[in-house]
N, C-alpha and C positions, 0 to 999 in steps of 0.2 A: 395336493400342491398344484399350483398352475403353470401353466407351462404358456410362455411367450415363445409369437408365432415370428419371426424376423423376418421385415422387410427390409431390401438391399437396393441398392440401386443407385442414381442421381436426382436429384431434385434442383428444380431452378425457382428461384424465388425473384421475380421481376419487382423494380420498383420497391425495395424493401426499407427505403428512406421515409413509404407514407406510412407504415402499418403500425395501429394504434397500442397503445401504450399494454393493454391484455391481451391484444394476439403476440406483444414481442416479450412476455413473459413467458406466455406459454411455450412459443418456440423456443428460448432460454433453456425451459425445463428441457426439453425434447434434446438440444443439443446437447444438455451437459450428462443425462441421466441417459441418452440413448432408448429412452420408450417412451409410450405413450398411448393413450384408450381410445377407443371411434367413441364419436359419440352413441349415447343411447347402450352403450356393452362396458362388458367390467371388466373385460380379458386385457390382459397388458398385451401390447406386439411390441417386439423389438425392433428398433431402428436404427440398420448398419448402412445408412447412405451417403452419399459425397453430396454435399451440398454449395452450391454457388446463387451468390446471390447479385443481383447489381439495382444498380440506382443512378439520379442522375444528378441526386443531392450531395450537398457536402456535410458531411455525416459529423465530422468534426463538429461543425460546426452547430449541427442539431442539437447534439450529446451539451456542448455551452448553454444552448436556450433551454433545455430539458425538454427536447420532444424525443431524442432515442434513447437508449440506454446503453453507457459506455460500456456493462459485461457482456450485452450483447456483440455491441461494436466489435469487440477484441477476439470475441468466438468466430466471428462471420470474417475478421480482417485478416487471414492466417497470411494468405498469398494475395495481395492485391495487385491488382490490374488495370488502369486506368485506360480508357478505350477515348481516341480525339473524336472530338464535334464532325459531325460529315463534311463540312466547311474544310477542316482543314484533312479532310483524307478524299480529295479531288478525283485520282484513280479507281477508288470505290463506286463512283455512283454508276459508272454506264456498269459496271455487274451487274449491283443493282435493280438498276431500270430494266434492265434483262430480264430477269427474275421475276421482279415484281409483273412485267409487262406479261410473259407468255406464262408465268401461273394462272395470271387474270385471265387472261386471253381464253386459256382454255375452262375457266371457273364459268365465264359467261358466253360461251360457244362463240369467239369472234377468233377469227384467221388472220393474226396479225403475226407478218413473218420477218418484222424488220423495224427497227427506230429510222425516223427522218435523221440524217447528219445534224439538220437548223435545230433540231428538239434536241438534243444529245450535247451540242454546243451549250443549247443555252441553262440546263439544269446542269451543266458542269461546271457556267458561270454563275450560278445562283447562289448564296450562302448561307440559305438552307436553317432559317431561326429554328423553326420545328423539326429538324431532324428528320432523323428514317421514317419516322410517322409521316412527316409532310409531305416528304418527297413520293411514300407509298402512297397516299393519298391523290396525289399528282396523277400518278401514273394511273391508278383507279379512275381518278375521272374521263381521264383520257381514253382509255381500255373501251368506257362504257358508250363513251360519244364518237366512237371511231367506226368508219363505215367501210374502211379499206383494209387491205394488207399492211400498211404503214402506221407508226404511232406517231401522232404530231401532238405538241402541246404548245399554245398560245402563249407567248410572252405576255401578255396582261394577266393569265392566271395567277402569272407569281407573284407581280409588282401586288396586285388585288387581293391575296391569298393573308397579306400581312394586317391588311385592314378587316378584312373578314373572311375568314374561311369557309371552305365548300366544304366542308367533311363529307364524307362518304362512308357511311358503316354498311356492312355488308354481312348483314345476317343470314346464313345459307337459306330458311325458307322464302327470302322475297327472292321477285322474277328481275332480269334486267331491264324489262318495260317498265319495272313500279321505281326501278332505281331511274332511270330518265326520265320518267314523267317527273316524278318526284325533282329531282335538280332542272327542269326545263321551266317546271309551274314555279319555283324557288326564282329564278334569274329573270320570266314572265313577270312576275309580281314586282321587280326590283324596276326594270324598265316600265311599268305598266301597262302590259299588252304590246309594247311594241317591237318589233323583230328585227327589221332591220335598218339600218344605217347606222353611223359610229357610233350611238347609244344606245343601239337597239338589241337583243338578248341573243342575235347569232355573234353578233359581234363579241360578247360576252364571254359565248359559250369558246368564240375559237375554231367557228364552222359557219359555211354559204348559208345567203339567209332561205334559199332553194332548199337546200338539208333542211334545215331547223324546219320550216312550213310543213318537208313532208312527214318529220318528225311528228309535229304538232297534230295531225291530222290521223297517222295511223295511231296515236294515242290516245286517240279522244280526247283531246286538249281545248278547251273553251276559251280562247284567249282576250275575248272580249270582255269576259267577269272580271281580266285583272285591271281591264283602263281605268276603272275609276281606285282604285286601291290608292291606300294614302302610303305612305311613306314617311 
């Protein structure tokens, strides 16, 4: 007879308004039977865990169009929780910024020991369409371009952020050289080679076009390849 091994614990299932129609069967089974196999083995494990999930969808409304399934729904909806838009939880963000700023900080060896007040005003007034993701993102760029003790972020980042975003993914093996070069040669191309004056890619970035140059230069940055770039 075989004997099932039980795993305990919690599990957080992010975003579980996109997952497709056979991975939300098979969690189904998992919730209702409490086991389930690894792939590639035949041993059953047991599974005694608390599970929470969240999403940013309206599940109701999925479950109408037939993209979830309501016995899922009703397994996963025991205790719900609705969590406001960062728009409207204004006290949250400078934690936040905090947070995200001096994890960053020290993720890419920068000695930042303080938010500008003007920075901290102005993502308090911001309203924030992209959520925690945008505003981390924010802060990411900032973290990466910053040369001081202080976190400052450019007011044109966010008006501009709406029309096209800077994402910043931050995969542990690149360096933060390949992360600026990468976003300098991106905002380079957009002005086409040019640096500075109110068009130009310091202006841009939200830093003296003195910084940007010496940037450009200890990166090995060609910035003549981008003058002729179309647009």
């Amino acid at each position: 007879m075989r004997t099932a091994k039980i795993i305990a614990g919690t599990i957080f299932l992010d975003e579980v308004g996109e997952l497709p129609a056979e991975i939300q069967v098979a969690l189904l089974r998992v919730l209702q039977e409490h086991e389930f196999e690894r792939v590639g083995s035949s041993r059953p494990m047991r599974a005694n865990v608390r599970v929470i999930a969240a999403t940013n969808r309206n599940l109701e409304d999925a479950i109408e169009e037939g993209t979830f399934r309501s016995d899922l729904y009703y397994r996963l909806n025991v205790f719900p929780m609705e969590v406001p838009s960062l728009r409207e939880r204004g006290d949250d963000i400078k934690l936040l910024v905090e947070y995200f700023t001096f994890r960053l900080a020290k993720r890419f060896g920068k000695n930042i020991k303080r938010i500008a007040a003007k920075t901290l005003k102005l993502l308090q007034s911001y309203d924030w369409p992209g959520n925690v993701r945008e505003l981390q993102n924010v802060v990411e760029r900032a973290v990466i371009l910053s040369d001081s003790d202080e976190l400052y972020v450019a007011e044109h980042w966010l008006a501009g952020m709406r029309r096209k975003p800077h994402i910043i993914a931050a995969p542990a093996p690149r360096s933060l050289a390949t992360h600026q070069k990468e976003l300098i040669e991106e905002v380079l191309m957009e002005t086409m080679g040019r640096v500075s004056g109110p068009f130009g890619a310091a202006a841009r970035l939200g830093i003296p076009s003195s910084t940007l140059e010496s940037k450009i230069k200890a990166l090995n940055i060609d910035k003549r390849r981008f003058r002729n770039s179309v647009q």
